[in-house]
C-alpha positions in Angstrom: -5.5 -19.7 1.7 -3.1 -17.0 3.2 -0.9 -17.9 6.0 0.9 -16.6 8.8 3.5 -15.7 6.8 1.5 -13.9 4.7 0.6 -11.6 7.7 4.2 -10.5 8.4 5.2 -10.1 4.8 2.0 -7.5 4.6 2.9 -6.1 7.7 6.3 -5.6 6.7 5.4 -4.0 3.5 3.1 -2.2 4.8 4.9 -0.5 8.1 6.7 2.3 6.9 3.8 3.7 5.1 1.8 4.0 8.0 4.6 5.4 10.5 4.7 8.6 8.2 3.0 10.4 11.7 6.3 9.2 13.3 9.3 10.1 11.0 7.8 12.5 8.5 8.5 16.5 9.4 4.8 17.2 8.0 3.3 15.6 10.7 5.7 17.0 13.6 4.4 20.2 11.7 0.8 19.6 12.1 0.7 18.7 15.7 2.9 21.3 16.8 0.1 24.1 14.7 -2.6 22.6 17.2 -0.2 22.7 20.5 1.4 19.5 20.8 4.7 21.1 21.3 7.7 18.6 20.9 7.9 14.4 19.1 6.1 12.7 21.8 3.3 15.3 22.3 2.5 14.7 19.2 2.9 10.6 19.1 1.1 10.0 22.1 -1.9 12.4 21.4 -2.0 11.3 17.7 -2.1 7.1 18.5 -4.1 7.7 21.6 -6.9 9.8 20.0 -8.8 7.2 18.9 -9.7 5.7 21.8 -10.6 9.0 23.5 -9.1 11.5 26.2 -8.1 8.2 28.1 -5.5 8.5 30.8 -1.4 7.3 31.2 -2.8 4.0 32.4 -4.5 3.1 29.5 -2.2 4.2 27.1 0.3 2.5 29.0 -1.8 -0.7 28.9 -2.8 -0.6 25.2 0.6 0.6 24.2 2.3 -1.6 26.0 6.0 -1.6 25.2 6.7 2.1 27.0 7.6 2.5 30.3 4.7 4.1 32.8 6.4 7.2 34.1 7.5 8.0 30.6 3.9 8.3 29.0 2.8 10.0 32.1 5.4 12.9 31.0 2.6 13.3 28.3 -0.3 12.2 29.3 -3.4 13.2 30.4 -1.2 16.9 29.4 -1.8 16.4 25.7 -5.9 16.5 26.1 -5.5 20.2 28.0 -3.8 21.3 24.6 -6.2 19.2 22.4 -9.1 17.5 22.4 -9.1 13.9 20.5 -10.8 15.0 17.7 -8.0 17.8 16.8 -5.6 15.5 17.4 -7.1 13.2 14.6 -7.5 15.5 12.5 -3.8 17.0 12.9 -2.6 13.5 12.4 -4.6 13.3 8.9 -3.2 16.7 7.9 0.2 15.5 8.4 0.1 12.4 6.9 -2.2 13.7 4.0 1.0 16.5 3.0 3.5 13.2 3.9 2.3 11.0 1.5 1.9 14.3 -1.2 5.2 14.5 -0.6 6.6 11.4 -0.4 4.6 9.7 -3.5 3.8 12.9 -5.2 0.2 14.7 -6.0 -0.5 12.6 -8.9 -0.2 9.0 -7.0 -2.7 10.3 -4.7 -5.9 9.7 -7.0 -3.8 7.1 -8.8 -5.3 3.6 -10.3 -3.0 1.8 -7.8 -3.9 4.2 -4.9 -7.5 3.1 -5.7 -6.9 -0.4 -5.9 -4.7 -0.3 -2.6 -7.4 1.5 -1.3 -10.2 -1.3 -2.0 -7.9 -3.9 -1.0 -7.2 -2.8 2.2 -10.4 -1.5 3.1 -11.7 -5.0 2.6 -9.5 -6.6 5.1 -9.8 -3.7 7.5 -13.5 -4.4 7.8 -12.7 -7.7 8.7 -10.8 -7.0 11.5 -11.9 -9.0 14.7 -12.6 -6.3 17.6 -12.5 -8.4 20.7 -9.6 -8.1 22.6 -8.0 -6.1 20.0 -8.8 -2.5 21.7 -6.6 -0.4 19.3 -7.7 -2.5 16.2 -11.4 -1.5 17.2 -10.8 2.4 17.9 -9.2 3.0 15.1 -11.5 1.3 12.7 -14.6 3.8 14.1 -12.4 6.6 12.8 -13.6 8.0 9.5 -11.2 10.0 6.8 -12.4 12.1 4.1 -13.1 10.0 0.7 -9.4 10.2 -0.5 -7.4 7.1 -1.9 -4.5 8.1 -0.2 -6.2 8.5 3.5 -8.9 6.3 3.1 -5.6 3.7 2.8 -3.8 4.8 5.3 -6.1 4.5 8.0 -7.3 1.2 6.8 -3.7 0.2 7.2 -3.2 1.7 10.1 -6.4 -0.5 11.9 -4.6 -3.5 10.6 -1.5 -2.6 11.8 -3.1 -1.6 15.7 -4.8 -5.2 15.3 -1.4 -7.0 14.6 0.0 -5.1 17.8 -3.0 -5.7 20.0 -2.6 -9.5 18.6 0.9 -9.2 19.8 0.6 -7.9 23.0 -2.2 -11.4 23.8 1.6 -13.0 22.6 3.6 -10.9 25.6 0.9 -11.5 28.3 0.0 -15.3 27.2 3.9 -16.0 28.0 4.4 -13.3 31.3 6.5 -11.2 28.9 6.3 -7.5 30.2 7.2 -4.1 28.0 10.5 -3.8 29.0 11.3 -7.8 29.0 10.0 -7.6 24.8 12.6 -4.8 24.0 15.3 -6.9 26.0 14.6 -9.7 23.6 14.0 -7.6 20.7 17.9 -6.4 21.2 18.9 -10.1 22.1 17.6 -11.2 18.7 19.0 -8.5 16.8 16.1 -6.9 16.1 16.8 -3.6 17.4 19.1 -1.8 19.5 19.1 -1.5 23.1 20.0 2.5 23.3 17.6 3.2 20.8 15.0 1.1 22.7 15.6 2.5 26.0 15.6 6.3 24.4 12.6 5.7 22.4 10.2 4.1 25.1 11.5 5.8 28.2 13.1 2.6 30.0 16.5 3.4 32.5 19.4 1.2 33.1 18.1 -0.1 36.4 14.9 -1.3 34.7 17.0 -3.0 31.7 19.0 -4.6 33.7 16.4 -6.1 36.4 14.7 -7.3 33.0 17.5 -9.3 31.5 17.6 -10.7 35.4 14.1 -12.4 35.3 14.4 -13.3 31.5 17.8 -15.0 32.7 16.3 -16.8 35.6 13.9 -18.4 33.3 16.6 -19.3 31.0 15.9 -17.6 28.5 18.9 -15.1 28.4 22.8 -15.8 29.6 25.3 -13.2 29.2 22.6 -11.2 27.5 22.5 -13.3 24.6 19.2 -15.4 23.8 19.7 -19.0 25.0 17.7 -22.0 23.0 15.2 -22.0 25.3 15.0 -18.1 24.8 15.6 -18.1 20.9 12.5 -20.5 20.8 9.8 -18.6 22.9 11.0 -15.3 20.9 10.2 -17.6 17.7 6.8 -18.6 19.3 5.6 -15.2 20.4 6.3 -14.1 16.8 4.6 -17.3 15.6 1.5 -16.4 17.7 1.4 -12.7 16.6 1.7 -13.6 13.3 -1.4 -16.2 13.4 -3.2 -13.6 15.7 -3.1 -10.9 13.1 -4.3 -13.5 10.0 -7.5 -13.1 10.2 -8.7 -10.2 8.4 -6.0 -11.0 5.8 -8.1 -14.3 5.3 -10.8 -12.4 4.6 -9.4 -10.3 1.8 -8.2 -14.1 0.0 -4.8 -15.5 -1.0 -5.1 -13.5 -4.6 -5.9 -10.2 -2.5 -3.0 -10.1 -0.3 -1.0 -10.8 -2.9 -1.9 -7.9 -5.0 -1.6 -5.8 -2.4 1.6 -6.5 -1.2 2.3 -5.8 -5.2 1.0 -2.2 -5.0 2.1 -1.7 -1.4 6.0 -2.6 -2.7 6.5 0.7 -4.3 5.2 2.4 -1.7 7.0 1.8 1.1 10.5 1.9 -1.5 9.3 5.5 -2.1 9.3 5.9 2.1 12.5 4.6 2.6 14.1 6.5 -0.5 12.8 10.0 1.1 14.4 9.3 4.4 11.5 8.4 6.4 12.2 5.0 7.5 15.0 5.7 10.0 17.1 2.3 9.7 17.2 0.2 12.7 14.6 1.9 14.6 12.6 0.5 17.3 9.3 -1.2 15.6 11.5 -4.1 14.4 10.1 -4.4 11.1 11.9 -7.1 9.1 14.1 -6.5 6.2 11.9 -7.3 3.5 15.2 -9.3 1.7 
């Protein structure tokens, strides 16, 4: 039987693959050909446009982790340039000439790209949609019958139902966007510049943050206390157990196989540059 550990290895295997839309110059190239001028045009429209032309409140909701006035810089304004289904389909043209790039023409319709492909799918179908409102959006999206995408957006439901998973974590323990990133740097995860630049939070709201996570003792001198280290270990814990499920499905023998095809993949990612190191998803080191 797989395990929660199981879930994080695959997720951290799997990560860099399907943040090619984030990091990879293809996909900044795409959006911008459709009228998403600038990154987070781009971001926002290209993760939001599965769940339709929804407003900065539900993106804020489902995202999470970014702070409200910074989405609303970008949204609703990204659906008067696009309409969800241009979106999507900039975000598979930029992550189809990605991955052509990045793994080359010939991996595309590859044996192993096949294989991925089957594996992945598997557990994607088992994902459970309740709750997971990301998860479920993104699995109703439908590629063309390529290896290469027809992975890629399987991995990419998983990965939306491991962060809807985590986000159940967050709100089961009164942790709110800001408060996770103020951990995230306390642990070592990530940095806090790069987390306040990259989800739009100011000094003021960093610093009232580390406030409340120090009156529940969880933070002292901005460093995690026991009491902190342990609920950070717990929330992790939880997300990890949230997101087993459709990993369960796929079988021990599964996961392990495609964690073995997956290995390459995302070594091929780094090695071109587009896994920025130490930036803000917090993605373990997989050594």
């Amino acid at each position: 039987m797989t395990s929660p550990t199981a879930a994080r290895l695959l997720w951290s295997v799997a990560e860099p693959f399907h943040a090619l839309p984030y990091f990879a110059e293809e996909a900044t190239a795409a959006f911008e050909a459709v009228g998403l001028r600038g990154f987070w045009s781009g971001y926002f429209a290209g993760r939001a446009a599965p769940l339709g032309a929804v407003g900065p409140e539900v993106v804020t909701a489902t995202f999470v982790n970014f702070a409200p006035g910074f989405v609303a810089r970008w949204v609703p304004a990204v659906w008067a340039a696009v309409t969800p289904a241009v979106a999507l389909d900039a975000r598979l043209t930029g992550v189809d000439a990605a991955i052509r790039r990045v793994l080359g023409e010939e991996w595309t319709g590859s044996d192993d790209a096949i294989e991925a492909r089957d594996l992945a799918t598997t557990a994607a179908a088992a994902v459970d949609a309740p709750g997971r409102p990301l998860a479920a959006a993104n699995a109703a999206v439908a590629v063309p019958a390529e290896p290469h995408l027809e992975l890629w957006q399987a991995l990419t439901t998983l990965r939306e139902h491991r962060g809807d998973g985590h986000t159940v974590a967050l709100v089961a323990r009164e942790v709110d966007g800001v408060q996770a990133h103020v951990l995230a740097a306390a642990a070592g995860r990530s940095d806090r510049a790069w987390l306040q630049r990259a989800r739009g939070w100011d000094d003021a709201a960093w610093d009232d943050a580390e406030r409340r996570l120090a009156d529940r003792g969880w933070l002292d001198g901005g460093g995690l206390t026991a009491q902190g280290h342990a609920m950070v270990t717990a929330m992790e814990a939880d997300t990890d157990r949230l997101a087993l499920g459709p990993w369960q499905a796929l079988g021990a023998q599964g996961c392990d196989r495609l964690a073995e095809l997956l290995r390459p993949v995302r070594r091929a990612v780094v090695a071109a540059g587009e896994w920025p190191a130490g930036n803000p998803i917090g993605v373990p080191d997989l050594d």
